[in-house]
Backbone as JSON, one array per atom type, in Angstrom:
{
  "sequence": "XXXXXXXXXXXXXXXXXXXXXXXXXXXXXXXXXXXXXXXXXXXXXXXXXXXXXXXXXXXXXXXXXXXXXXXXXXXXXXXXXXXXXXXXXXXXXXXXXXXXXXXXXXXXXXXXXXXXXXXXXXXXXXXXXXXXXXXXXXXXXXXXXXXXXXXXXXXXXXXXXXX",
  "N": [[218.13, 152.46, 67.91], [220.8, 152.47, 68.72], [220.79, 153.24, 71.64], [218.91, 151.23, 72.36], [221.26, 148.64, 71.89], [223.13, 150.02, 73.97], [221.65, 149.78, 76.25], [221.39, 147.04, 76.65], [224.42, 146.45, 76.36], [224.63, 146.91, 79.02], [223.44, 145.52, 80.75], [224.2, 143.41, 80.16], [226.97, 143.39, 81.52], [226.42, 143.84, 84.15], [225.46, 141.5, 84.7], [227.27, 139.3, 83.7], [228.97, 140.68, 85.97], [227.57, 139.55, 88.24], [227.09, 136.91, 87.99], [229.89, 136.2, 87.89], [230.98, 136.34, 90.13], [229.15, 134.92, 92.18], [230.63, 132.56, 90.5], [233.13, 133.17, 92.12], [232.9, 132.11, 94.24], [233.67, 129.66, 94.31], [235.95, 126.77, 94.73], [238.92, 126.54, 93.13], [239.32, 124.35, 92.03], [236.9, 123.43, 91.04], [236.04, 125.13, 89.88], [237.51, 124.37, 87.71], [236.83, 121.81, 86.93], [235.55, 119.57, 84.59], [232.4, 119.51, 83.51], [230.72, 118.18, 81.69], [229.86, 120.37, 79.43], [229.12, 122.03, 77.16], [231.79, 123.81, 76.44], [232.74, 122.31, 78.29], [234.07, 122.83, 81.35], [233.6, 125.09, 83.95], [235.13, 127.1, 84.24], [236.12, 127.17, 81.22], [233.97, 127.48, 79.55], [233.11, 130.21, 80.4], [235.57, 131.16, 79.18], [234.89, 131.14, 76.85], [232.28, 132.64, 76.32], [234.06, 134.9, 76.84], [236.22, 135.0, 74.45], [234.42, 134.73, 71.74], [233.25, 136.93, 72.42], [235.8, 139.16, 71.84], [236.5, 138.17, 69.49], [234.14, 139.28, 68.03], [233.78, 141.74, 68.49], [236.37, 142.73, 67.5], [235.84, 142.26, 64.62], [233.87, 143.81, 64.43], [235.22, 146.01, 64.4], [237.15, 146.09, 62.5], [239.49, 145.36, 63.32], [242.66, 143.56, 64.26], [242.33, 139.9, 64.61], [244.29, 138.26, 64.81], [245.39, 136.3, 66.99], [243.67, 134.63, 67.5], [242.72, 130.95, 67.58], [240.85, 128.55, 68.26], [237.17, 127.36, 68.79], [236.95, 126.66, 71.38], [239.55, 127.53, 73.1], [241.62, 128.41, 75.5], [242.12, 131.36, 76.92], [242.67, 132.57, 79.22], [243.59, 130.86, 82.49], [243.13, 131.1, 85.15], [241.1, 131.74, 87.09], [240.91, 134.64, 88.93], [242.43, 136.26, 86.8], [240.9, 135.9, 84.31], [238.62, 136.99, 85.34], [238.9, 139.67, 85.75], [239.59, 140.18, 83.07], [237.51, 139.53, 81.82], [235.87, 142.07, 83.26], [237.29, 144.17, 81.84], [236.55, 144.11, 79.31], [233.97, 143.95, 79.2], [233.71, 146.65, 79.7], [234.91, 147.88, 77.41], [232.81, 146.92, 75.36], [230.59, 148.56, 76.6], [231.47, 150.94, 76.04], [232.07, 151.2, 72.99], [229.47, 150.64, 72.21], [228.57, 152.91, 72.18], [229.76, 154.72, 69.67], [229.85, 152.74, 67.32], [229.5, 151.81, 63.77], [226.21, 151.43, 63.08], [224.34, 150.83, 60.88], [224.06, 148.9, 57.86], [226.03, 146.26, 56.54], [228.24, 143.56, 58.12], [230.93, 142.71, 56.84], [232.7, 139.79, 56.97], [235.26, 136.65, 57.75], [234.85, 133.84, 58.84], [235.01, 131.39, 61.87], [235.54, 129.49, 60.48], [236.75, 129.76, 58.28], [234.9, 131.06, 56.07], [233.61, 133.36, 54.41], [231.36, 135.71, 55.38], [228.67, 137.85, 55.21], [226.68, 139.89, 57.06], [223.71, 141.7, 58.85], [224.4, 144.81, 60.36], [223.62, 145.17, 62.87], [222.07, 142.68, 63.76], [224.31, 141.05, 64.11], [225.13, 142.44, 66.94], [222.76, 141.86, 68.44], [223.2, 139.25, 68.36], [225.46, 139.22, 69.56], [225.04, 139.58, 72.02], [222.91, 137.65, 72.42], [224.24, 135.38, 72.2], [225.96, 135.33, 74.5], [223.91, 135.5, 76.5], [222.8, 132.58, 76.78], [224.99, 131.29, 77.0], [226.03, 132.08, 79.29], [223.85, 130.98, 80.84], [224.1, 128.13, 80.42], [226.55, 128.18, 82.62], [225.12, 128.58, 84.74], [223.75, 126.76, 85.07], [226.07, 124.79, 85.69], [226.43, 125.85, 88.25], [224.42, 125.28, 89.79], [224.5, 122.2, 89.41], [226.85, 122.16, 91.28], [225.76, 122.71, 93.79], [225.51, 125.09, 95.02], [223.21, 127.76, 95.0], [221.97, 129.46, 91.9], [222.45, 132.91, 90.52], [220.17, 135.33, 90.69], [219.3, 136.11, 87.08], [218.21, 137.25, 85.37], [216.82, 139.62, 82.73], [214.72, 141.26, 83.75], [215.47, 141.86, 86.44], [217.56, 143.84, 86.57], [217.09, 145.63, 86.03], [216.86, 147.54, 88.08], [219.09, 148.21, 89.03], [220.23, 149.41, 86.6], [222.42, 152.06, 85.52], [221.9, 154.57, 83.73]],
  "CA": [[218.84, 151.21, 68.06], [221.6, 152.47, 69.94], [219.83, 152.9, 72.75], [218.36, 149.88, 72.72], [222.34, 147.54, 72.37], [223.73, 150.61, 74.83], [220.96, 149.16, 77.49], [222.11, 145.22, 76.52], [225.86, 146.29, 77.18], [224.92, 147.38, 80.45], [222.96, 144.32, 81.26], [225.62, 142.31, 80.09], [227.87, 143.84, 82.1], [225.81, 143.63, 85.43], [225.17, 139.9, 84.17], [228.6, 139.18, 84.06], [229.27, 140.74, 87.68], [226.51, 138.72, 89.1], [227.71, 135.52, 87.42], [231.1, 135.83, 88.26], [230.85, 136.63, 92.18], [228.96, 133.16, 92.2], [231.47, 131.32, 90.75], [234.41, 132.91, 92.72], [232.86, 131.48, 95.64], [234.04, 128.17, 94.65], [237.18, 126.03, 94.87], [239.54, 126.7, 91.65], [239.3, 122.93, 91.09], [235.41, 122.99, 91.1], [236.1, 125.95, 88.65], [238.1, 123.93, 86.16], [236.08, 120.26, 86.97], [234.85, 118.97, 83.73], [231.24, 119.57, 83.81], [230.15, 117.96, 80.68], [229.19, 121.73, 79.17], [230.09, 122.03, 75.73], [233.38, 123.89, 76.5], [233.56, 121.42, 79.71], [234.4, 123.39, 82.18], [233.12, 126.67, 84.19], [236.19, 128.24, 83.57], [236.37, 126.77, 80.04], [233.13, 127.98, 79.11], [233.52, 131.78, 80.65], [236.99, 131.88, 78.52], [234.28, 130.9, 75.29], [232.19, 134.29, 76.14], [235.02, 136.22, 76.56], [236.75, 134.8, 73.23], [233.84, 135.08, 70.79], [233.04, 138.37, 72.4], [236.88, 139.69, 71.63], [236.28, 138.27, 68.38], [233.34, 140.42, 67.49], [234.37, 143.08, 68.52], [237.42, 142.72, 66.54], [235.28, 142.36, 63.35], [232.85, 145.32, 64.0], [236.04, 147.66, 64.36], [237.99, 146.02, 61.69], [240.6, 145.43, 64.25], [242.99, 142.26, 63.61], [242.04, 138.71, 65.78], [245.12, 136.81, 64.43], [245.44, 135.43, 67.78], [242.62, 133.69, 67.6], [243.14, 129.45, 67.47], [240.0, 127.69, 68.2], [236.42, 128.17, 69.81], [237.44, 126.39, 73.24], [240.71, 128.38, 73.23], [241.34, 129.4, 77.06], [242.66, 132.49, 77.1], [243.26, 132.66, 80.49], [242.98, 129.69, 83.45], [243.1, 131.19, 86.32], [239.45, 132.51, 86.99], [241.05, 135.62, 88.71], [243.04, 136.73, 85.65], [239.52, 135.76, 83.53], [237.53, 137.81, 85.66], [239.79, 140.97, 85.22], [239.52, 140.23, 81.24], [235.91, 139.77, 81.33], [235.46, 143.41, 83.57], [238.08, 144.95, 80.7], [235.71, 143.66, 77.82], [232.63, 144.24, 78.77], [233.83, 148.29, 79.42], [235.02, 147.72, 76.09], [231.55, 147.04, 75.11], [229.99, 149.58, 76.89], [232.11, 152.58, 75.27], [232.08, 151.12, 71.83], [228.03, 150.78, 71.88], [228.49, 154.73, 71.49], [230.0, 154.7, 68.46], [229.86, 151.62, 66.38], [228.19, 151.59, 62.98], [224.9, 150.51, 63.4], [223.84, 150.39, 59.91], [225.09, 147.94, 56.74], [226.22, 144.82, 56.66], [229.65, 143.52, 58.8], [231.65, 141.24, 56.08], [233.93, 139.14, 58.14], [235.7, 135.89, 57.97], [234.07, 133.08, 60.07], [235.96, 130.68, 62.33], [235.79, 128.01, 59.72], [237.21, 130.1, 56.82], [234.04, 130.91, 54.97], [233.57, 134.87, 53.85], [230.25, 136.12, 55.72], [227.86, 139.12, 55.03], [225.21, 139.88, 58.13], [223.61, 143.0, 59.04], [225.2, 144.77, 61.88], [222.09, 145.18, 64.12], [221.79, 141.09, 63.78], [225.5, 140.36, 64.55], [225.33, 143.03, 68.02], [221.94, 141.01, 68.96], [223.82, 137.59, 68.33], [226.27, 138.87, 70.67], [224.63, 139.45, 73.6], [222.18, 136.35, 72.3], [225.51, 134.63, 72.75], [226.59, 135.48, 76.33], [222.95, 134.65, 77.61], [223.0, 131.05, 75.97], [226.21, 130.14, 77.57], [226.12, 132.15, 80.78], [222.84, 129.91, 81.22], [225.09, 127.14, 80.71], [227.39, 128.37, 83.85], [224.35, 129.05, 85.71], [223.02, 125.11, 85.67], [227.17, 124.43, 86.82], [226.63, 126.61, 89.62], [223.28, 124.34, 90.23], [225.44, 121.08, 89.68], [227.59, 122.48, 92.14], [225.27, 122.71, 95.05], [224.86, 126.64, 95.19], [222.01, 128.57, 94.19], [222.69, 130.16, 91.12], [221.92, 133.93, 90.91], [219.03, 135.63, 89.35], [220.41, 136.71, 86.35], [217.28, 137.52, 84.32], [217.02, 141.31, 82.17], [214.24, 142.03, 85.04], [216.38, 141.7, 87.87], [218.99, 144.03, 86.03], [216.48, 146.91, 86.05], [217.12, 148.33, 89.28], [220.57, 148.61, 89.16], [220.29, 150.4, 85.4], [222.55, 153.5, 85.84], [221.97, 155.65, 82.69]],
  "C": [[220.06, 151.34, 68.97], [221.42, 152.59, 71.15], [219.62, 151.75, 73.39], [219.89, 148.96, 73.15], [223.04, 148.6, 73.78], [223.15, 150.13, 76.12], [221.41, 147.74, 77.7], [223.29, 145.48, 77.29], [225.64, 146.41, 78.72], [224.18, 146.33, 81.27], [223.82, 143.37, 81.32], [226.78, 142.44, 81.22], [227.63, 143.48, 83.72], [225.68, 142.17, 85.64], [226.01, 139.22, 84.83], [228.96, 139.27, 85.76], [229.0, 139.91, 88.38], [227.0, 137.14, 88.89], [228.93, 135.2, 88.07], [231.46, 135.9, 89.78], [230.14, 135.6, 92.01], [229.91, 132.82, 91.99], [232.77, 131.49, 91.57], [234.13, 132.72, 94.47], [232.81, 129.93, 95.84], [235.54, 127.56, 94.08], [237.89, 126.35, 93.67], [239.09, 125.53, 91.19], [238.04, 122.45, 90.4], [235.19, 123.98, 89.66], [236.47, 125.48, 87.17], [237.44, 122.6, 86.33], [235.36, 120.53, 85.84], [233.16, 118.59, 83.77], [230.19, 118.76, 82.54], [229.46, 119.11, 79.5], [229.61, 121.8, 77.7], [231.17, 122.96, 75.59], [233.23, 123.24, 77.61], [233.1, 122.06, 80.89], [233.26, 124.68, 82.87], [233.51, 127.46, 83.47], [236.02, 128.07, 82.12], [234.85, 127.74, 79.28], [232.72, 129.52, 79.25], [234.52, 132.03, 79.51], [235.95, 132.02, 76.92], [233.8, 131.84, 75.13], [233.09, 135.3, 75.96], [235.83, 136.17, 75.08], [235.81, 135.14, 72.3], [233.46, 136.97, 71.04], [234.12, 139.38, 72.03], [236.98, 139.51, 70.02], [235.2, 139.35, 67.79], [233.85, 141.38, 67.85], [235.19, 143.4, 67.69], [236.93, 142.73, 64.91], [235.09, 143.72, 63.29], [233.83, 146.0, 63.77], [236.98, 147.56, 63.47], [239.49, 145.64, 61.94], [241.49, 143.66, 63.7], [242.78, 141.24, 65.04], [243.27, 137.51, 65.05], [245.65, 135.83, 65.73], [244.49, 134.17, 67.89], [242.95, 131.55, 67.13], [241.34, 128.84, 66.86], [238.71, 128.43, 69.14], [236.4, 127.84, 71.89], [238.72, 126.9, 73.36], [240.74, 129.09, 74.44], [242.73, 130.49, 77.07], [243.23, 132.99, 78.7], [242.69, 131.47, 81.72], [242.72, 130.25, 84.2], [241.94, 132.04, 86.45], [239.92, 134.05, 87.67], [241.56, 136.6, 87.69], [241.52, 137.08, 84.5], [238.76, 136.36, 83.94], [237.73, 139.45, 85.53], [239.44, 141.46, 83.77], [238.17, 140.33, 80.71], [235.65, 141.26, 82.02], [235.86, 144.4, 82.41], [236.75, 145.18, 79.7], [234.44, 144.13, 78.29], [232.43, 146.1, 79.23], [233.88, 147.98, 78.25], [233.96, 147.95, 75.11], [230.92, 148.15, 75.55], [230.4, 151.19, 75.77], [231.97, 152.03, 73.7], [230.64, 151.1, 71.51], [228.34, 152.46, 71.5], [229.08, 155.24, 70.53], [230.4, 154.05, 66.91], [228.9, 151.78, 65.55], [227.16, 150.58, 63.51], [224.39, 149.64, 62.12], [224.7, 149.54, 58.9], [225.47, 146.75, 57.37], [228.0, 144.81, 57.09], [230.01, 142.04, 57.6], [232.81, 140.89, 57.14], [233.96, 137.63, 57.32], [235.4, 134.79, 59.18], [235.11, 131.9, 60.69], [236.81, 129.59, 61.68], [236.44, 128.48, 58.33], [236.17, 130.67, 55.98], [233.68, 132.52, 55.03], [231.84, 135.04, 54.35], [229.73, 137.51, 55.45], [226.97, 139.2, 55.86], [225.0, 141.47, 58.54], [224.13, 143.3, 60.51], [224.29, 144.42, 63.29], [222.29, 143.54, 64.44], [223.34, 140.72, 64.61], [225.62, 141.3, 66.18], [223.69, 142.03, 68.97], [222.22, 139.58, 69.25], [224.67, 137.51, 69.3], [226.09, 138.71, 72.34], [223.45, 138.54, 74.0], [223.07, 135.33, 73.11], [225.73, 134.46, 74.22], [225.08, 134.48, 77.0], [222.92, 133.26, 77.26], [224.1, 130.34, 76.9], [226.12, 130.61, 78.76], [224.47, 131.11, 81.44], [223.49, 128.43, 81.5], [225.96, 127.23, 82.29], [225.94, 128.17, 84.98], [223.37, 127.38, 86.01], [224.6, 124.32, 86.05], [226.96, 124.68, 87.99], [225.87, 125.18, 90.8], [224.13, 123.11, 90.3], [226.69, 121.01, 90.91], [227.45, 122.39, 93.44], [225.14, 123.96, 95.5], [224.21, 127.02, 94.66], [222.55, 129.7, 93.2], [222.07, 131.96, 91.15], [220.88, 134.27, 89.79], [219.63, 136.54, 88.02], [219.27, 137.46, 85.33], [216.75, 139.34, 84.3], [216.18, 141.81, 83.57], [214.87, 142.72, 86.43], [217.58, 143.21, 87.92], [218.71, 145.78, 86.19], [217.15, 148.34, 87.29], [218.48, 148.86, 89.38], [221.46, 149.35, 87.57], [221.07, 151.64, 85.95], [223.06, 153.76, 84.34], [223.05, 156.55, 82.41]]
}
């Protein structure tokens, strides 16, 4: 199993790259334009991966998230600052796949207050469920945008695997 999320992080990671070099080839304003997305925005919806993903993390390691507000909570506007924070995090990810329990169940505290129990395996699959879900979302902005969005799919990701 580690194996297996240690290959995700590194997809994610390449994902990410690929994603984000698209969008910083457009206007800031086109970046923050209200897209109808369920966080809105480009930007708005990048800051939502990088927030739930800072949250998990912060569970698995026991770590404290009292910053945390809300799930549209932008952590940072300015898409260069956000793209910095997303390269940080998803090292982050990478090095912690190599030593994060795998097994047992992660009790945590859910956004809404309510005391959760899930197995870990399930909550490291949810996360990088997560990212693709919404970076799909960015990736029909891009399309609303008038640029071709990039191929973002696990195939694509192969080639550029470094082990």
């Amino acid at each position: 199993m580690r194996e297996y999320f240690s290959f995700f992080s590194r997809y994610n990671r390449w994902a990410n790259e690929t994603l984000y070099a698209a969008v910083a080839t457009l206007a800031p304003d086109e970046i923050a334009r209200d897209r109808q997305g369920f966080f809105g925005s480009i930007v708005g919806t990048l800051n939502h991966i990088l927030l739930a993903d800072r949250i998990w993390v912060a569970r698995m390691l026991g770590d404290d998230y009292g910053w945390f507000k809300s799930l549209d909570q932008i952590l940072h506007d300015e898409f260069p600052v956000l793209r910095q924070a997303r390269a940080a995090m998803d090292l982050r990810i990478i090095h912690v796949m190599g030593y994060l329990p795998l097994d047992g169940d992660l009790d945590y505290v859910s956004s809404k207050g309510e005391a959760n129990s899930i197995p870990r395996r399930l909550v490291l699959g949810h996360v990088f469920n997560h990212q693709t879900h919404h970076r799909g979302q960015v990736h029909d902005m891009l399309s609303q945008v008038g640029i071709t969005p990039p191929a973002l799919d696990l195939i694509y990701f192969l080639p550029h695997d470094e082990r």
